[in-house]
C-alpha positions as CSV (number, residue, x, y, z in Angstrom):
1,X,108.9,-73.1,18.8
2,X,108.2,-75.4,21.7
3,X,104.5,-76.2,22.8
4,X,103.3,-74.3,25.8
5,X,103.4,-75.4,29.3
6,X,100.4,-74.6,31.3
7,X,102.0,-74.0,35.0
8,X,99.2,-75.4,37.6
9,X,99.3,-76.4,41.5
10,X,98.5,-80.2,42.4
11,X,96.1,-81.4,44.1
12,X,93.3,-78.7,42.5
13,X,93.0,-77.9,46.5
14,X,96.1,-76.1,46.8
15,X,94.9,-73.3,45.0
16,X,95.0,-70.2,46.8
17,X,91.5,-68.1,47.6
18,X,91.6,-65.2,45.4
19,X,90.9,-62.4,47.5
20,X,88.3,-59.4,47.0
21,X,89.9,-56.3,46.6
22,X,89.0,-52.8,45.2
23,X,91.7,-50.7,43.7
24,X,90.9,-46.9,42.2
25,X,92.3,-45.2,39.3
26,X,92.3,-41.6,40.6
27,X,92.0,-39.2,37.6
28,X,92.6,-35.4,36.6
29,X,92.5,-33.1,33.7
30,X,96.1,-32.1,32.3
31,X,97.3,-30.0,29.6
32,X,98.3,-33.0,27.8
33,X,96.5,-36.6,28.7
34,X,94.8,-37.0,31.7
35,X,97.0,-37.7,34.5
36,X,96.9,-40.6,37.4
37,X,97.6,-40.6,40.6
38,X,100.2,-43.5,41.2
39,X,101.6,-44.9,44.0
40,X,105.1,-47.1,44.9
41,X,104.8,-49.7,47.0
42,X,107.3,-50.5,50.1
43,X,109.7,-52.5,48.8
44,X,109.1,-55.3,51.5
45,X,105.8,-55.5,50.5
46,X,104.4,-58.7,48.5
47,X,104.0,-55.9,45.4
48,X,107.8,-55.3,45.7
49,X,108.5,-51.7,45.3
50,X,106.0,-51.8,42.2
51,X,104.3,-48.4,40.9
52,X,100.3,-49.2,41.3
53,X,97.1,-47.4,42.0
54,X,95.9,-47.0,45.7
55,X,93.9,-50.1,46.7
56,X,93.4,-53.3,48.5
57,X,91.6,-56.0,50.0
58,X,87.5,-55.7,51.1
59,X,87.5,-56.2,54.7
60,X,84.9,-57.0,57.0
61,X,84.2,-53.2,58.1
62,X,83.1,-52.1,54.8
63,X,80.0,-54.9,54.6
64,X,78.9,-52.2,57.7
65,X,79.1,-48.9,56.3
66,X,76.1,-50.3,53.2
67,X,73.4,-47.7,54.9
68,X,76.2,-45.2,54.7
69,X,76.5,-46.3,50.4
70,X,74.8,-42.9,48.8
71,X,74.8,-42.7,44.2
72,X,74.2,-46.5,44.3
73,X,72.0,-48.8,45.1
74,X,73.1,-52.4,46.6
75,X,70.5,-54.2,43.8
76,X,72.7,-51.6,41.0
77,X,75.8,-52.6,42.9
78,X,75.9,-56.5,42.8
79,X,74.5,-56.0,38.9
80,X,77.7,-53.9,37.9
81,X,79.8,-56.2,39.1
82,X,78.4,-59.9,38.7
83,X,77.8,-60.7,42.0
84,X,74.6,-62.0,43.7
85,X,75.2,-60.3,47.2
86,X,77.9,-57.3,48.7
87,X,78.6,-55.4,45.9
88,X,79.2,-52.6,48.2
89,X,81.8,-54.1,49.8
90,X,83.7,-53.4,47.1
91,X,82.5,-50.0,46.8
92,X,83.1,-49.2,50.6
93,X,86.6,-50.8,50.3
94,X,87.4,-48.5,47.6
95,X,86.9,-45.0,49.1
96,X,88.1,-46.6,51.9
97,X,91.8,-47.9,51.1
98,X,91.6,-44.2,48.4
99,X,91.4,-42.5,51.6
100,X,93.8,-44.6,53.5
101,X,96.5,-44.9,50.7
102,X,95.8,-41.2,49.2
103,X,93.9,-38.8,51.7
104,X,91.3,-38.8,49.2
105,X,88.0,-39.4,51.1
106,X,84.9,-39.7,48.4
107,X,82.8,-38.0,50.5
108,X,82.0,-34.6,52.0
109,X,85.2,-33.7,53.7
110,X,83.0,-30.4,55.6
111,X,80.5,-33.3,57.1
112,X,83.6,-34.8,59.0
113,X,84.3,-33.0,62.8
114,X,87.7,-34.8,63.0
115,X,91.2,-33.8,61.6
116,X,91.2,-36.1,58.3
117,X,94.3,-36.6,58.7
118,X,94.4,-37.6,62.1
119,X,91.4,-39.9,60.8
120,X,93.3,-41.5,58.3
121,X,96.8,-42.0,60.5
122,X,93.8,-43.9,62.6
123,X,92.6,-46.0,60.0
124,X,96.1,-46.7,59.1
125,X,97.4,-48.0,62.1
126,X,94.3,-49.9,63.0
127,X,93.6,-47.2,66.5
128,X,89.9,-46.6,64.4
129,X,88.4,-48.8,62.4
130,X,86.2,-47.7,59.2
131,X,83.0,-48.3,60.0
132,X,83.3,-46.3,63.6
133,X,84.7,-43.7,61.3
134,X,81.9,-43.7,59.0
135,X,79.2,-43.6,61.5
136,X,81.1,-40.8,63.8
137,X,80.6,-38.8,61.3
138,X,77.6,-39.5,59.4
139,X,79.3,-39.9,56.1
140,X,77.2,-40.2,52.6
141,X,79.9,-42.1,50.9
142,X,79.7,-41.1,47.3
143,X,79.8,-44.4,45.9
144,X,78.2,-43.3,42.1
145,X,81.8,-41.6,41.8
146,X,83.2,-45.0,41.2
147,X,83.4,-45.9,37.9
148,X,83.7,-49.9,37.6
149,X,86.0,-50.5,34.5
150,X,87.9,-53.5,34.6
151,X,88.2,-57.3,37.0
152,X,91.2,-58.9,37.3
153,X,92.3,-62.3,38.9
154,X,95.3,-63.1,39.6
155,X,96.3,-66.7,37.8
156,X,96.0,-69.8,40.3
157,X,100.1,-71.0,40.2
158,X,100.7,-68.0,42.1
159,X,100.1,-68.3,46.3
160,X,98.8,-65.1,47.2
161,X,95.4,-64.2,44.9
162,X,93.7,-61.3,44.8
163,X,90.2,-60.8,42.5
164,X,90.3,-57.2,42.1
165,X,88.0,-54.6,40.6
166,X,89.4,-51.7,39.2
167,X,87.1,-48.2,39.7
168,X,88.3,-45.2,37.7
169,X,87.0,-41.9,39.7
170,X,88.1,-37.7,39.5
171,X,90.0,-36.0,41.9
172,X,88.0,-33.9,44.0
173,X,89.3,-30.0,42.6
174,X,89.0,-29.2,46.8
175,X,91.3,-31.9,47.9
176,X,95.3,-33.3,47.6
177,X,97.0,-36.3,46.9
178,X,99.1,-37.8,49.2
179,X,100.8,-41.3,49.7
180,X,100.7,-42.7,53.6
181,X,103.7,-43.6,54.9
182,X,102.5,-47.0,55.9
183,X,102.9,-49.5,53.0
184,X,103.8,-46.7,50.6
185,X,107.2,-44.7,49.8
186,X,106.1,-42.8,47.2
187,X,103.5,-40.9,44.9
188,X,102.8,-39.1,41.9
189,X,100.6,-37.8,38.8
190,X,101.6,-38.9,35.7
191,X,99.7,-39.9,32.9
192,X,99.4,-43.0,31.4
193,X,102.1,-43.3,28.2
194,X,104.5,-41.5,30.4
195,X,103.7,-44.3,33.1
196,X,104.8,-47.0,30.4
197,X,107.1,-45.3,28.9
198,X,109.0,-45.6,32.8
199,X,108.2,-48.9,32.9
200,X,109.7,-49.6,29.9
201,X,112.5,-48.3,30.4
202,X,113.1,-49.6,33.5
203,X,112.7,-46.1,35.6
204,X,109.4,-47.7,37.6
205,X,108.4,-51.2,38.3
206,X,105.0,-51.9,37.0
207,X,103.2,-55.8,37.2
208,X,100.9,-57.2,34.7
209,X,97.6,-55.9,35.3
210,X,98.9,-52.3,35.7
211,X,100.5,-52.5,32.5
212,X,97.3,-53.6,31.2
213,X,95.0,-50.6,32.9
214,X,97.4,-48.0,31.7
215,X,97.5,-49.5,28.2
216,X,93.8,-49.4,28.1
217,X,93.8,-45.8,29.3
218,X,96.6,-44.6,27.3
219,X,93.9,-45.3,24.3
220,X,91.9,-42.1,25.8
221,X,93.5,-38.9,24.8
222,X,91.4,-36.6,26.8
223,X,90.1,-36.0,29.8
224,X,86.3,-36.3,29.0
225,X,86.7,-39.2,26.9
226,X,88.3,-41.2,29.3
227,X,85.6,-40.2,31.7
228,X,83.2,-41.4,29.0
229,X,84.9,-44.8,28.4
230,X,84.9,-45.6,32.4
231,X,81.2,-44.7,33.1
232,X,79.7,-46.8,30.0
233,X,81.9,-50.0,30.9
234,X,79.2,-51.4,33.2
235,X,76.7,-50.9,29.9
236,X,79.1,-52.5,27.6
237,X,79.7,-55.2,30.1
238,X,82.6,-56.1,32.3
239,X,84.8,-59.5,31.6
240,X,86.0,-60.7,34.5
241,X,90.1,-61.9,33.1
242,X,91.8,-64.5,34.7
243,X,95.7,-64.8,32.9
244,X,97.5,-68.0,32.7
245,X,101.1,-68.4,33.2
246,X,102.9,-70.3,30.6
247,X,106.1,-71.9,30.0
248,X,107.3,-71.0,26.3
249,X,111.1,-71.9,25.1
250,X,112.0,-72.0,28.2
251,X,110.5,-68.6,29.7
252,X,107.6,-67.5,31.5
253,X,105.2,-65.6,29.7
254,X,101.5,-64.2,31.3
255,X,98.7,-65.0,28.4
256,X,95.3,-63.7,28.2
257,X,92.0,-65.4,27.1
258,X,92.3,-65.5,23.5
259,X,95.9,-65.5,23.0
260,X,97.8,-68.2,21.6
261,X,99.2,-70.2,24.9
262,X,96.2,-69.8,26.7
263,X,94.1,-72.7,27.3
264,X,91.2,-74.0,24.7
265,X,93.2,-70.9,22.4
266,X,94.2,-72.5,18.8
267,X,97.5,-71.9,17.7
């Protein structure tokens, strides 16, 4: 067996910003496992037609919706995740691209005075912005629904970086999932072994870090202990995870920290 190749950019400037982003694992009790709501991204896109879970990058809107942050205080906020300042951002950004990407608005749809879906065509098609949205309507975004589970980076040879955390949170019983028709082509609930199973088999495309979440859900049979493994992550402490890309008899493989390959790991 060859010795692995770490792949790396040169000079250590090129290395690409890794973006802040907030993705949600939207959750509901099945007869079986608990089921996800999953969602397939346009084929053009820089996910290439890949199953995922809605989410995406903090924007600048969601550092003015903080005041609107109810279930979660900023101090709490930049604790759970590691941060010294704008933990909420991440929080804001992940009701917001839920609602954008799903029609799922973590908040108290009977306080809004607007169609929602109206609203979120709005949102997606940048006529309204978020924090207008928020304020218009007074919302108490119900940020202590977000369960913080899981922070992924994506690994420095690749150009566009993203340094995401991952929220687990129910479905609201008096709401529906929906995919928008913006960067999405499609949508379902399905639970996680079913999800890998399709992946495996080729049926849905699925990257890294997805595989990854629905592996470590897949380990939680029912609904209330999944729901009791996501809201005592924080406790337990989150590890940020930053995979490598390796060269290995002539492929590519992703490692992660403590597996052989990765950097400062002994064979």
């Amino acid at each position: 067996m060859s010795k692995p190749v770490i792949r790396s950019l040169s000079p250590l400037t090129d290395i690409p910003f890794a973006r802040p982003s907030s993705t949600v694992v939207l959750v509901r009790p099945a007869d079986a496992e608990p089921e996800l709501f999953m969602v397939r991204r346009h084929a053009k896109s820089s996910f290439g037609a890949a199953h995922a879970f809605p989410g995406g990058v903090v924007d600048p809107e969601d550092k003015a919706v903080h005041d609107y942050c109810t279930g979660v205080a900023a101090k709490t906020a930049d604790a759970n995740l590691g941060v010294k300042a704008d933990g909420l951002d991440y929080y804001s950004a992940a009701i917001r691209e839920l609602f954008e990407e799903s029609g799922v608005l973590l908040a108290d749809p009977g306080a809004v005075t607007e169609d929602l879906d109206a609203a979120r065509d709005a949102l997606n098609d940048r006529s309204d912005n978020w924090a207008d949205f928020v304020r218009r309507n007074k919302l108490a975004l119900q940020c202590d629904q977000l369960h913080y589970f899981s922070h992924w980076i994506t690994p420095t040879p690749l150009r566009k970086r993203y340094s995401t955390r991952f929220f687990l949170a129910v479905m609201p019983g008096e709401q529906v999932a929906s995919h928008c028709g913006w960067e999405l082509t499609d949508s379902c609930w399905i639970n996680a072994s079913d999800a890998l199973a399709a992946g495996r088999a080729g049926d849905i495309k699925l990257h890294f870090p997805t595989i990854k979440t629905l592996e470590s859900i897949a380990r939680h049979k029912t609904f209330d202990d999944l729901l009791d493994w996501a809201s005592s992550c924080v406790e337990w402490g989150v590890t940020s995870i930053l995979a490598k890309i390796i060269e290995r008899d002539g492929r590519e493989e992703i490692v992660l920290p403590g597996e052989i390959g990765y950097p400062g790991t002994e064979a």
